[in-house]
N, CA, C and O atoms as a GROMACS GRO file, in nm:
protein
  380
    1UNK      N    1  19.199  17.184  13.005
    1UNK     CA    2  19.309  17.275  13.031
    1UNK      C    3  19.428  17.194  13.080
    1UNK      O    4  19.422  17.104  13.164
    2UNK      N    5  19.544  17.238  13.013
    2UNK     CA    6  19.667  17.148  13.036
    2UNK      C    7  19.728  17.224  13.182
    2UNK      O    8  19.746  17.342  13.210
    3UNK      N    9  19.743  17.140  13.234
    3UNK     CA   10  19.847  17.146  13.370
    3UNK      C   11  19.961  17.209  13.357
    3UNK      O   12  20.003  17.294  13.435
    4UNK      N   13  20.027  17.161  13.238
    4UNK     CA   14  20.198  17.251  13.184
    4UNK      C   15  20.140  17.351  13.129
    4UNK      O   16  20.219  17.445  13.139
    5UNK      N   17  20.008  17.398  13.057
    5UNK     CA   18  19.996  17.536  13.055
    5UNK      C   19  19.980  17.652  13.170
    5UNK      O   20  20.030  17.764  13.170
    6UNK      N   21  19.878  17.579  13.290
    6UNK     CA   22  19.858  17.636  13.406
    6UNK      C   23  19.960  17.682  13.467
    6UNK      O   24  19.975  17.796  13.510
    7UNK      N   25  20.073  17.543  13.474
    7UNK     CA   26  20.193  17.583  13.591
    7UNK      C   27  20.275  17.708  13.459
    7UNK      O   28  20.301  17.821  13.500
    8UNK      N   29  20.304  17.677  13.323
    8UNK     CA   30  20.333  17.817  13.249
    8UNK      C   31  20.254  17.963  13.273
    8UNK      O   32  20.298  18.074  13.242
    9UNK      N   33  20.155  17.941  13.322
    9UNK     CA   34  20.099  18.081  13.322
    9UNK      C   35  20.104  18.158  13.481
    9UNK      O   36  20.074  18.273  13.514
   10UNK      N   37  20.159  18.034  13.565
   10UNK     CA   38  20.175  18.109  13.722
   10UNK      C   39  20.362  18.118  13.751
   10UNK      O   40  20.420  18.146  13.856
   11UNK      N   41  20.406  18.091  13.642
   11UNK     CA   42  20.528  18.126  13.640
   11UNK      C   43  20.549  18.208  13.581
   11UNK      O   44  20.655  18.258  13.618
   12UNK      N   45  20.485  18.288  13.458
   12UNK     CA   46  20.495  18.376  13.416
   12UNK      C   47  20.433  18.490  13.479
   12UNK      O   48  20.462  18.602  13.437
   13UNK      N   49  20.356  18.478  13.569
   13UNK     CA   50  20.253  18.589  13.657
   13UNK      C   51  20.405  18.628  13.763
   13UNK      O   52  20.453  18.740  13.778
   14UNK      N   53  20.467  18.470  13.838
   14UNK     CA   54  20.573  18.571  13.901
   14UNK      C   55  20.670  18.679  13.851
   14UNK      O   56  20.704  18.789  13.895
   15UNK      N   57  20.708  18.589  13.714
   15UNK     CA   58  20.796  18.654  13.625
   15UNK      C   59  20.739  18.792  13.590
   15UNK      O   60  20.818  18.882  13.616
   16UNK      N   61  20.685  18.810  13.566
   16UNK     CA   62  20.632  18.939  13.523
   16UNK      C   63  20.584  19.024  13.644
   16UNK      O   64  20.572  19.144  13.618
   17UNK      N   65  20.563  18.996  13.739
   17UNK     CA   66  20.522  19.059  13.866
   17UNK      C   67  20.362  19.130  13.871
   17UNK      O   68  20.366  19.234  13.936
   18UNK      N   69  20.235  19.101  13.822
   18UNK     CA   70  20.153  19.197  13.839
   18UNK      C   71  20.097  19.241  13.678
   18UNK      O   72  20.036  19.346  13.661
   19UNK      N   73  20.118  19.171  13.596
   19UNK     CA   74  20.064  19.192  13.457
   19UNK      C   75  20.194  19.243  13.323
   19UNK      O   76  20.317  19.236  13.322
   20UNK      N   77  20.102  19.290  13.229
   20UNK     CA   78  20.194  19.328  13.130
   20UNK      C   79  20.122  19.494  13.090
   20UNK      O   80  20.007  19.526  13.119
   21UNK      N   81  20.201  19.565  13.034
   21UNK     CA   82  20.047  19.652  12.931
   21UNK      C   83  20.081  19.678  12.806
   21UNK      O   84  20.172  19.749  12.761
   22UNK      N   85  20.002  19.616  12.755
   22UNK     CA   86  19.997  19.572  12.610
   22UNK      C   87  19.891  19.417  12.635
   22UNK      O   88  19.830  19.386  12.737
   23UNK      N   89  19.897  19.351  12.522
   23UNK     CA   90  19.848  19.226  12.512
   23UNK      C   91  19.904  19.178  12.427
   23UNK      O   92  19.912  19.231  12.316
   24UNK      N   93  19.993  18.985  12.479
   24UNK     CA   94  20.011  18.887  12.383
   24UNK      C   95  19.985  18.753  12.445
   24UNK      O   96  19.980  18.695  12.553
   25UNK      N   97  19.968  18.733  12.297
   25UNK     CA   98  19.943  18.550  12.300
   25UNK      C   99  20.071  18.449  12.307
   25UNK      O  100  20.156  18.464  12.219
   26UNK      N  101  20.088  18.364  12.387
   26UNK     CA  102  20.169  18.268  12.380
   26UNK      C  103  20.082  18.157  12.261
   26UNK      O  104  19.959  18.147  12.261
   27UNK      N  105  20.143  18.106  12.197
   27UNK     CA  106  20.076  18.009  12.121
   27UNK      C  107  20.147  17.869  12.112
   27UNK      O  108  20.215  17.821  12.022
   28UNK      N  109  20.110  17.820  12.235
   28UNK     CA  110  20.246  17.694  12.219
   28UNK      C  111  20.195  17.568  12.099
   28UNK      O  112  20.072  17.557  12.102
   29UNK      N  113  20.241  17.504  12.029
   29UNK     CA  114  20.208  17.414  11.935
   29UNK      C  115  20.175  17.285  11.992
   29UNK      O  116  20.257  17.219  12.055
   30UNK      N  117  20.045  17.244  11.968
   30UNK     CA  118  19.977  17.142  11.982
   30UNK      C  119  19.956  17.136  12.164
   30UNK      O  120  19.948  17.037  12.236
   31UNK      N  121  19.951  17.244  12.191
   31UNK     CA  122  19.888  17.246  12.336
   31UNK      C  123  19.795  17.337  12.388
   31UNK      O  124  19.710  17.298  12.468
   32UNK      N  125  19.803  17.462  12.350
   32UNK     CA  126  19.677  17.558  12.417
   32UNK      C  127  19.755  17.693  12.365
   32UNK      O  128  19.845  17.705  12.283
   33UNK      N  129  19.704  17.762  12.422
   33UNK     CA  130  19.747  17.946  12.447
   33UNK      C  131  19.726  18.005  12.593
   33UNK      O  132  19.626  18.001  12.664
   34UNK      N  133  19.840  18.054  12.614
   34UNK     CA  134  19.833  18.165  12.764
   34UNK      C  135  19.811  18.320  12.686
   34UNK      O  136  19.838  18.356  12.571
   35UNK      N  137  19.771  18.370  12.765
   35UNK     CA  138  19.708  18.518  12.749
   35UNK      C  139  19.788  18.549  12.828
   35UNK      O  140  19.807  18.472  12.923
   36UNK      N  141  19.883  18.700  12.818
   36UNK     CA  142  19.924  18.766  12.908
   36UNK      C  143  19.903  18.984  12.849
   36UNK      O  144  19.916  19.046  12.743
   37UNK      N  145  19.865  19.024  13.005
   37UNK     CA  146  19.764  19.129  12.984
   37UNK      C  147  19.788  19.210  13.125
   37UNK      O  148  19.819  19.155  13.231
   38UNK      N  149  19.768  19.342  13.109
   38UNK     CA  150  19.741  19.386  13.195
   38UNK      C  151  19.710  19.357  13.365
   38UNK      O  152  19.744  19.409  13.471
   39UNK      N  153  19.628  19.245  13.320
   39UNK     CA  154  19.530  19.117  13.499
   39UNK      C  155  19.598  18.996  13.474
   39UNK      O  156  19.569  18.891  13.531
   40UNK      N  157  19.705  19.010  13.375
   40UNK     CA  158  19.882  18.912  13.435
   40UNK      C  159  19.841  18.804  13.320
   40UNK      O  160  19.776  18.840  13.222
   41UNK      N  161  19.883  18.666  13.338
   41UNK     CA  162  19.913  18.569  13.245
   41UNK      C  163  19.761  18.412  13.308
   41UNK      O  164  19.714  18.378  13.417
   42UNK      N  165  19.743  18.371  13.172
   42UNK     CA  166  19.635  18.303  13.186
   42UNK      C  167  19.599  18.216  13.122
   42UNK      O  168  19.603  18.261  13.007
   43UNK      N  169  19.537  18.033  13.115
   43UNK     CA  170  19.536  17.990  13.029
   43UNK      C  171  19.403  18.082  12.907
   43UNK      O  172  19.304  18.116  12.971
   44UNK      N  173  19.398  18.113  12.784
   44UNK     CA  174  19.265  18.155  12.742
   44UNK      C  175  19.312  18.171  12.613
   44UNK      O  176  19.434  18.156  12.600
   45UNK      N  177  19.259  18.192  12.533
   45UNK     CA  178  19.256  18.247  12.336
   45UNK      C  179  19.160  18.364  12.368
   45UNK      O  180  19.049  18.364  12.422
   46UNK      N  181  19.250  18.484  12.308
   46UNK     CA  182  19.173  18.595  12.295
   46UNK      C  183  19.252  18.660  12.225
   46UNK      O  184  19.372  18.633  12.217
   47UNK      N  185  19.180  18.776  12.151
   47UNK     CA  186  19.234  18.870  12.062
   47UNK      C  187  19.351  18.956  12.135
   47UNK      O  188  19.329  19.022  12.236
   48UNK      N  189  19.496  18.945  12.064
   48UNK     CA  190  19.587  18.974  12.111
   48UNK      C  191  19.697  19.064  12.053
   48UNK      O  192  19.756  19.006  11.962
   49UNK      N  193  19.741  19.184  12.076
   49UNK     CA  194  19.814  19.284  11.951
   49UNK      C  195  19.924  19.186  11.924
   49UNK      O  196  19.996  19.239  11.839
   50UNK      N  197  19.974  19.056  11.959
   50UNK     CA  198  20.056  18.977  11.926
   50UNK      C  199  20.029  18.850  11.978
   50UNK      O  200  20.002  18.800  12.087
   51UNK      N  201  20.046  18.815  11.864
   51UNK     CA  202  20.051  18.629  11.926
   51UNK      C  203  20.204  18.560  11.869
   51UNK      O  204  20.234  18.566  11.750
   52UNK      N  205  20.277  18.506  11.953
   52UNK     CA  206  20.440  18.438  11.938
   52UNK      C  207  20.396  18.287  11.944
   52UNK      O  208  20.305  18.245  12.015
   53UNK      N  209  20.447  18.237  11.888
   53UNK     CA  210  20.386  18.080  11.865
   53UNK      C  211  20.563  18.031  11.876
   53UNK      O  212  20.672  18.086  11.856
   54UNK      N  213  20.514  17.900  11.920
   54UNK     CA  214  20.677  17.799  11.957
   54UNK      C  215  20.661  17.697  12.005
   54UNK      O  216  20.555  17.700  12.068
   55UNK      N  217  20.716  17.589  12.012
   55UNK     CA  218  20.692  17.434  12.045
   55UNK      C  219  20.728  17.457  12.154
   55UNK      O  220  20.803  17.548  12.189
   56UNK      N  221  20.653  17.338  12.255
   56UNK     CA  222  20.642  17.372  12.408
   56UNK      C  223  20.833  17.351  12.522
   56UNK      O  224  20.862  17.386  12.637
   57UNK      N  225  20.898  17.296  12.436
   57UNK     CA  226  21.025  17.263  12.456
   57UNK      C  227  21.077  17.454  12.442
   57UNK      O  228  21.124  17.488  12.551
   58UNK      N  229  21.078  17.524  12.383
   58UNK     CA  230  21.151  17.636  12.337
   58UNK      C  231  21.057  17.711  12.410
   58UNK      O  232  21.116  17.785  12.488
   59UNK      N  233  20.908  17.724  12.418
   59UNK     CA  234  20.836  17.848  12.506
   59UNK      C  235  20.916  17.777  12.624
   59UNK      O  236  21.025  17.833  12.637
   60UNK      N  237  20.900  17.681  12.706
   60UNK     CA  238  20.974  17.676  12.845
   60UNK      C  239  21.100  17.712  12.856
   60UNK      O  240  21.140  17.758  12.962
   61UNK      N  241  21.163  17.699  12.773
   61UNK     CA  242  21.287  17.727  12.732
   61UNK      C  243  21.298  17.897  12.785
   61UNK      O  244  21.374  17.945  12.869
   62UNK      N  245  21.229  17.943  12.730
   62UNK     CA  246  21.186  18.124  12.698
   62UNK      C  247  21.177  18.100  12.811
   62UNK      O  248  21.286  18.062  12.854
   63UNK      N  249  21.046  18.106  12.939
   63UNK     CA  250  21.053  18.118  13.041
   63UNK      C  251  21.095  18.122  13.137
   63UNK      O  252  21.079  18.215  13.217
   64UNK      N  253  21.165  18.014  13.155
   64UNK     CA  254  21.251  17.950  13.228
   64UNK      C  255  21.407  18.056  13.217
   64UNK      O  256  21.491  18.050  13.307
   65UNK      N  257  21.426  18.149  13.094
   65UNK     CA  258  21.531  18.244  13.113
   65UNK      C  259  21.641  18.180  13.039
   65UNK      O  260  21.747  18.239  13.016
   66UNK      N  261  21.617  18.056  13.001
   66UNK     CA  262  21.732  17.990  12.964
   66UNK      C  263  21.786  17.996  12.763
   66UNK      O  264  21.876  17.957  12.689
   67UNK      N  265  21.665  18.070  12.757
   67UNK     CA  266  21.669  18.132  12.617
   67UNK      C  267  21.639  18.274  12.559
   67UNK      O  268  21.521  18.307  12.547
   68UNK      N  269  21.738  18.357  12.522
   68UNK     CA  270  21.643  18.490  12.498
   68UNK      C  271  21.477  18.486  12.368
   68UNK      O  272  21.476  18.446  12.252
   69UNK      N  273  21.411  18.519  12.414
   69UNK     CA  274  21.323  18.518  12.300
   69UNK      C  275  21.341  18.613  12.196
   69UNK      O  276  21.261  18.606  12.102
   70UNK      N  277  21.461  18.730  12.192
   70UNK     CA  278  21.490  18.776  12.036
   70UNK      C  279  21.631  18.640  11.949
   70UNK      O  280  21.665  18.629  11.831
   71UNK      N  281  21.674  18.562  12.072
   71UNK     CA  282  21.758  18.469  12.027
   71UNK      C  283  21.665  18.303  11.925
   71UNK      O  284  21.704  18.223  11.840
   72UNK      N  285  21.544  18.323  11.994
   72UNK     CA  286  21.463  18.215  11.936
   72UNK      C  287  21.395  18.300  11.833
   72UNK      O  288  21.407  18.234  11.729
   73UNK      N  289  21.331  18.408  11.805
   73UNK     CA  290  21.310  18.460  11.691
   73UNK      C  291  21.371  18.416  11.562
   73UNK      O  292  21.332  18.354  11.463
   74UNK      N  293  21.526  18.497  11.616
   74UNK     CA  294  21.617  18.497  11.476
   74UNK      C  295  21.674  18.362  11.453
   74UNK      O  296  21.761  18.335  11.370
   75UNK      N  297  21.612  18.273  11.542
   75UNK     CA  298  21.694  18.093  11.480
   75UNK      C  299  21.557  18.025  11.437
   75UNK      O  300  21.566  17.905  11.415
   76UNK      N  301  21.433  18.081  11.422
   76UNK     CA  302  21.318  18.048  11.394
   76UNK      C  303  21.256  17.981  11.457
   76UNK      O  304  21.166  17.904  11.428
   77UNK      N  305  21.321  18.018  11.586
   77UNK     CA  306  21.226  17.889  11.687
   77UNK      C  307  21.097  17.948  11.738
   77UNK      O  308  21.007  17.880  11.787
   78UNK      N  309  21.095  18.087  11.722
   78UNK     CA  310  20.984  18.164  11.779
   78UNK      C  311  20.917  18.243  11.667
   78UNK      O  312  20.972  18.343  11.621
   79UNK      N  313  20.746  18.181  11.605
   79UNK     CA  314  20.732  18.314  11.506
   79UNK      C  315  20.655  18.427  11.612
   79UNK      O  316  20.625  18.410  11.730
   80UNK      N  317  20.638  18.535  11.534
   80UNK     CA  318  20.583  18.624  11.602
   80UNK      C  319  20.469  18.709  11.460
   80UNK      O  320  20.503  18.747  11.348
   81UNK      N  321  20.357  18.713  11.515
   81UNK     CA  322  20.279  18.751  11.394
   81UNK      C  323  20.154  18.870  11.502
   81UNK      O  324  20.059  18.850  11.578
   82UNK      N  325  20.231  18.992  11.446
   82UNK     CA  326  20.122  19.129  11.514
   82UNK      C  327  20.250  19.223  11.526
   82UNK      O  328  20.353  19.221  11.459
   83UNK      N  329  20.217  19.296  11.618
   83UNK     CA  330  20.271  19.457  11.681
   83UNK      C  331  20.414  19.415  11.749
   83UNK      O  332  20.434  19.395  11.869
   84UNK      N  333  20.504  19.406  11.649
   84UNK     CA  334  20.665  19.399  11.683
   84UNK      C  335  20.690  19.478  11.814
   84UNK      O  336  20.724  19.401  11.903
   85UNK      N  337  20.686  19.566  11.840
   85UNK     CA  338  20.697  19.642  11.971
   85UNK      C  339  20.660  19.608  12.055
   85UNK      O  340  20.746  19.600  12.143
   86UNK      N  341  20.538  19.571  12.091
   86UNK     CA  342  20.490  19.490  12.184
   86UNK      C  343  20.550  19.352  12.257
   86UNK      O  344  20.573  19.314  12.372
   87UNK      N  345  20.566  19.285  12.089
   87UNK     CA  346  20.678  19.187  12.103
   87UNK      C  347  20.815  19.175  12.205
   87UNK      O  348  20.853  19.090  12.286
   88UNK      N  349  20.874  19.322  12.152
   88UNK     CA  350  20.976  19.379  12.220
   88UNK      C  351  20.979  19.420  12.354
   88UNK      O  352  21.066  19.412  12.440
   89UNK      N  353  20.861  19.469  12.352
   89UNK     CA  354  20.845  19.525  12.515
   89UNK      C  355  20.826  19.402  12.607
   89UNK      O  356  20.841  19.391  12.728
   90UNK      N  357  20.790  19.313  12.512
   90UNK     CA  358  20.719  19.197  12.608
   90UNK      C  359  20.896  19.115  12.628
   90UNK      O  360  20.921  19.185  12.726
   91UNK      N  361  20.938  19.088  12.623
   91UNK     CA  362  21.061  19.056  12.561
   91UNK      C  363  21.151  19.109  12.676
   91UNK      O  364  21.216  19.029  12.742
   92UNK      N  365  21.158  19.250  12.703
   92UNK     CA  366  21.212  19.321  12.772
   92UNK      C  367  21.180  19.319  12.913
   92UNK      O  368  21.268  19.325  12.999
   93UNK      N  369  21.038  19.309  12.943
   93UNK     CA  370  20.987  19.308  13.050
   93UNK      C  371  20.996  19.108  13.156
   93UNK      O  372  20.987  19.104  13.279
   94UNK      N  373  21.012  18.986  13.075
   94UNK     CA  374  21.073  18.914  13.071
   94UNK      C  375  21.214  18.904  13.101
   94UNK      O  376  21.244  18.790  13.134
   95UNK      N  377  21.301  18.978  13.102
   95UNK     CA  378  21.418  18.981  13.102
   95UNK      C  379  21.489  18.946  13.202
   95UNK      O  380  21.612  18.951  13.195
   0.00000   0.00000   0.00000
């Protein structure tokens, strides 16, 4: 388990305050997956109504606030493959 995934998944637990509801996958490239869910954000791979995939430069990017993630979508820095809404909500709730 990567360390920059860990410290990504307890920054996203503040960020998000207490979970999500819905379920998505972070899918960072060539490093792991965070789960974020209901019981908050986590390193793990599990079945997810969305998984967003992005090189680990642009997910921190996302996190960190310093990028919108419908702005990395539409420049292709972010794919997103499942339940668009979710996407959105997740997106929103990030904000």
């Amino acid at each position: 388990m990567s360390e920059t995934l860990t410290q990504a998944a307890e920054t996203l637990n503040e960020k998000m305050d207490g979970g999500f509801d819905g379920s998505a996958k972070f899918d960072i490239t060539g490093m792991g997956t965070i789960m974020l869910d209901q019981n908050g954000a986590r390193v793990a791979d599990e079945e997810a109504e969305v998984t967003m995939t992005a090189d680990a430069e642009t997910f921190q990017s996302i996190i960190e606030g310093d990028l919108n993630p419908t702005t990395a979508f539409m420049s292709g820095k972010l794919t997103i493959d499942g339940d668009m809404g979710t996407a959105m909500k997740l997106a929103s709730a990030m904000a």
